[in-house]
N, C-alpha and C positions, 0 to 999 in steps of 0.2 A: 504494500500500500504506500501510496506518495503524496493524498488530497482527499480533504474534506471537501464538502462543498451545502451547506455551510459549515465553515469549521467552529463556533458556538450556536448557544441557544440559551431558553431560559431554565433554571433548575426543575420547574414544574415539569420538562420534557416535553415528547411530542413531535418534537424538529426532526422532521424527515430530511436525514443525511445522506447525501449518495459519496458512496465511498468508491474511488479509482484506484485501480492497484491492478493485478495481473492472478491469474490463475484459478479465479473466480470458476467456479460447478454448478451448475444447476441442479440442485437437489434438495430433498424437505429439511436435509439436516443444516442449511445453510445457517449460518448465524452471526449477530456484532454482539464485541463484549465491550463494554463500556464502566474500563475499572474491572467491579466483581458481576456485575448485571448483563446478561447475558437474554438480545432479544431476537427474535428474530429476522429475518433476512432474506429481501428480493431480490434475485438473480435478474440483472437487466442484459449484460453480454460477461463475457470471459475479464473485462479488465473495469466495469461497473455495475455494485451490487448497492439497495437501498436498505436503511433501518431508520428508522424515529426512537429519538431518545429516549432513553428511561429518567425518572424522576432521579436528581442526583442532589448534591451538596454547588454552592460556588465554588469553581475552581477548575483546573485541568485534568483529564483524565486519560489512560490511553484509550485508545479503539483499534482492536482489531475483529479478525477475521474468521471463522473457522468453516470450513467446506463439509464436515461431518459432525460438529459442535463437542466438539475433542479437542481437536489440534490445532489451535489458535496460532496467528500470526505473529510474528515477532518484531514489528515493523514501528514501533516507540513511536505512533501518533499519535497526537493526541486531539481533544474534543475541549472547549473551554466553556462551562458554562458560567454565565456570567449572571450576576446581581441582578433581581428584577428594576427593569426603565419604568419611568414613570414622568408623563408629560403635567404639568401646572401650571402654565400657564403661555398663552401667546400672542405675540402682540407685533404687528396690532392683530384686531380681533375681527376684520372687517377688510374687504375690498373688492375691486372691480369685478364683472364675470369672466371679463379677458384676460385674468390671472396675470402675471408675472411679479406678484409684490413680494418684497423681502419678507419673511415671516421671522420675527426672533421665537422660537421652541424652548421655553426654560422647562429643566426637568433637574431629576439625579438618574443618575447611572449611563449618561449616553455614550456610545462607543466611535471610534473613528469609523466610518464609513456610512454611518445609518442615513436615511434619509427619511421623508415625510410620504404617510398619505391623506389627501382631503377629502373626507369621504371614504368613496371607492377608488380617485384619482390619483395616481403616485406622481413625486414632484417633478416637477421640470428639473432643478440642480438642488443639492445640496451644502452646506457648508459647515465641518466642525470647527466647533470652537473652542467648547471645554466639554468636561463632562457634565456640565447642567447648562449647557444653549448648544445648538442646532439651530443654522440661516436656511431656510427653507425659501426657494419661489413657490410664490401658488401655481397650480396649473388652469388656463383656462374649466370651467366649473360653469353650471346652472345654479342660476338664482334661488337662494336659500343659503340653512345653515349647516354646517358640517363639522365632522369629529373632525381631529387633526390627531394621527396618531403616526410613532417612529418604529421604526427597526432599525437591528444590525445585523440582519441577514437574509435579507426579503421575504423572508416567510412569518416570524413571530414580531403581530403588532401588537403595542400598546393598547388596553379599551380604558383610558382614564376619561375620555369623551369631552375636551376643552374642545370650546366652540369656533368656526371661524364662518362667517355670512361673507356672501358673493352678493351684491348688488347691482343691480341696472345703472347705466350712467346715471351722473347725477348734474345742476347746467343752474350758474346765473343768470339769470334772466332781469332784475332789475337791481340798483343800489340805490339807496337814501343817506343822508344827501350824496350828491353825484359826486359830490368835491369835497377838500376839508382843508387844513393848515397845515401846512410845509410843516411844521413841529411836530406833525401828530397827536395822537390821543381825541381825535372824532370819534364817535362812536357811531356806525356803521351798521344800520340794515340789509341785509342779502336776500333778496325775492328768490327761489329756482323753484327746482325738485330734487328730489330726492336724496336729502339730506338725513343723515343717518347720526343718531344719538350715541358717540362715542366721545370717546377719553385724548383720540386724535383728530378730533375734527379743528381743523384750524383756517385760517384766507393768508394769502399770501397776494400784497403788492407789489406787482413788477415782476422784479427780475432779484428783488431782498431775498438773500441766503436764509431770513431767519423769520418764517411763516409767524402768525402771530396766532394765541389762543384765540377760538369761536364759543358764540353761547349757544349751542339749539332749543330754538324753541318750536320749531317743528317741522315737521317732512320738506316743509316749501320756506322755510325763514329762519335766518338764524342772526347773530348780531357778534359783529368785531372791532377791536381799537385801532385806529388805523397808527401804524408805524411813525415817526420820522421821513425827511424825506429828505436828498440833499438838493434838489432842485424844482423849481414850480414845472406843472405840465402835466401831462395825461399820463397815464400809465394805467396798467391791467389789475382784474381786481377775479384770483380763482379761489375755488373752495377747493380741500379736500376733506374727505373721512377719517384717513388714514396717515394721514401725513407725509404720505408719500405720491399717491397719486393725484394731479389737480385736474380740474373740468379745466374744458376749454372751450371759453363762452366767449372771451375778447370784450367783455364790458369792461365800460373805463369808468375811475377815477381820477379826480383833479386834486391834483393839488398846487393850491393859492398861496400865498403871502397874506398874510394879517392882515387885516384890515386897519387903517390909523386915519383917526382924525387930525386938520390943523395941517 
């Protein structure tokens, strides 16, 4: 034997492993022993056979082989079961149906390679970070909400069931007032749709790196303090949900110079 495939899983078992090696029989006595636990074993050709884990302890164990359930392999590979994963939280919590938004996955136990699924959707890319975050893209998805669950080995998910919603676009359609003072700190009504009651919803003027917090007060209005500005004149005014994604509506805001008397 030379390969796991997957080479862990979680202690509970289960993980159907297909083992690559040579010399492989088809016969009822076929078997994997895993440590002292000794399960059964599907003969798929002469150089790959399958078994699903047995229940074990964390940690590494060998796996071998045996063609008569006798004479086991002496090939020192081994099976790593690892700590159960567990996803708590993700953020943001919310995004487009056309998916591609960074998702941060904090959990404990995650492993280098795991990735995300949305739903039933597995991600577009993945990215480790520690063992408690995972960057995940969304994949495009249908409107609604969904589990977001990880592995590290494409077959055993997560079911801790954190949520993440796909929405329909969402689009400015009017501002009150339309203009405000180069200083900032106007406070700003946003007409649209589909404005979504999150923890990242914020409006960003222009082309400013640094989006400002939103109030919602509902599907179609929400209310923001408009920034600073270093010069008068029109500029763009988008919403996002997310903080990452903004509508793009191209309504403008002004910004004036103070008004002075004398």
């Amino acid at each position: 034997m030379h390969q796991l495939d997957p080479p862990q899983g979680p202690p509970q078992g289960r993980t159907l492993v297909a083992v690559y090696g040579q010399g492989f029989v088809q016969a009822a006595s076929l078997k994997c022993r895993f440590d002292a636990s000794i399960v059964d074993a599907v003969f798929v050709s002469s150089t790959i056979v399958n078994c699903s884990t047995p229940a074990g302890n964390a940690g590494a164990v060998a796996l071998e082989v045996s063609n008569n359930g006798v004479d086991f392999s002496r090939s020192y590979v081994t099976f790593n079961y690892v700590s159960s994963v567990s996803v708590n939280l993700v953020v943001p919590s919310v995004g487009p149906q056309s998916g591609n938004s960074v998702v941060s996955v904090m959990g404990t136990g995650i492993l280098p390679g795991s990735v995300c699924r949305f739903g039933s959707v597995a991600t577009i890319a993945a990215t480790f970070v520690s063992s408690e975050v995972l960057l995940c893209v969304s994949p495009p998805q249908q409107e609604g909400i969904f589990a977001v669950e990880i592995t590290s080995n494409q077959q055993d998910f997560t079911s801790d069931g954190r949520e993440f919603e796909y929405v329909s676009s969402w689009t400015v359609e009017r501002i009150e007032p339309p203009l405000g003072s180069i200083e900032g700190g106007t406070l700003v009504q946003v007409h649209g749709n589909g404005f979504v009651q999150s923890r990242d919803l914020v409006c960003r003027f222009g082309a400013n790196p640094l989006p400002v917090s939103a109030k919602w007060l509902s599907g179609s209005q929400l209310e923001c303090f408009s920034p600073s500005a270093t010069m008068i004149g029109n500029t763009t005014l988008e919403v996002s949900i997310n903080n990452q994604d903004f509508s793009r509506s191209g309504k403008s805001f002004e910004y004036v110079s103070n008004p002075a008397i004398g």
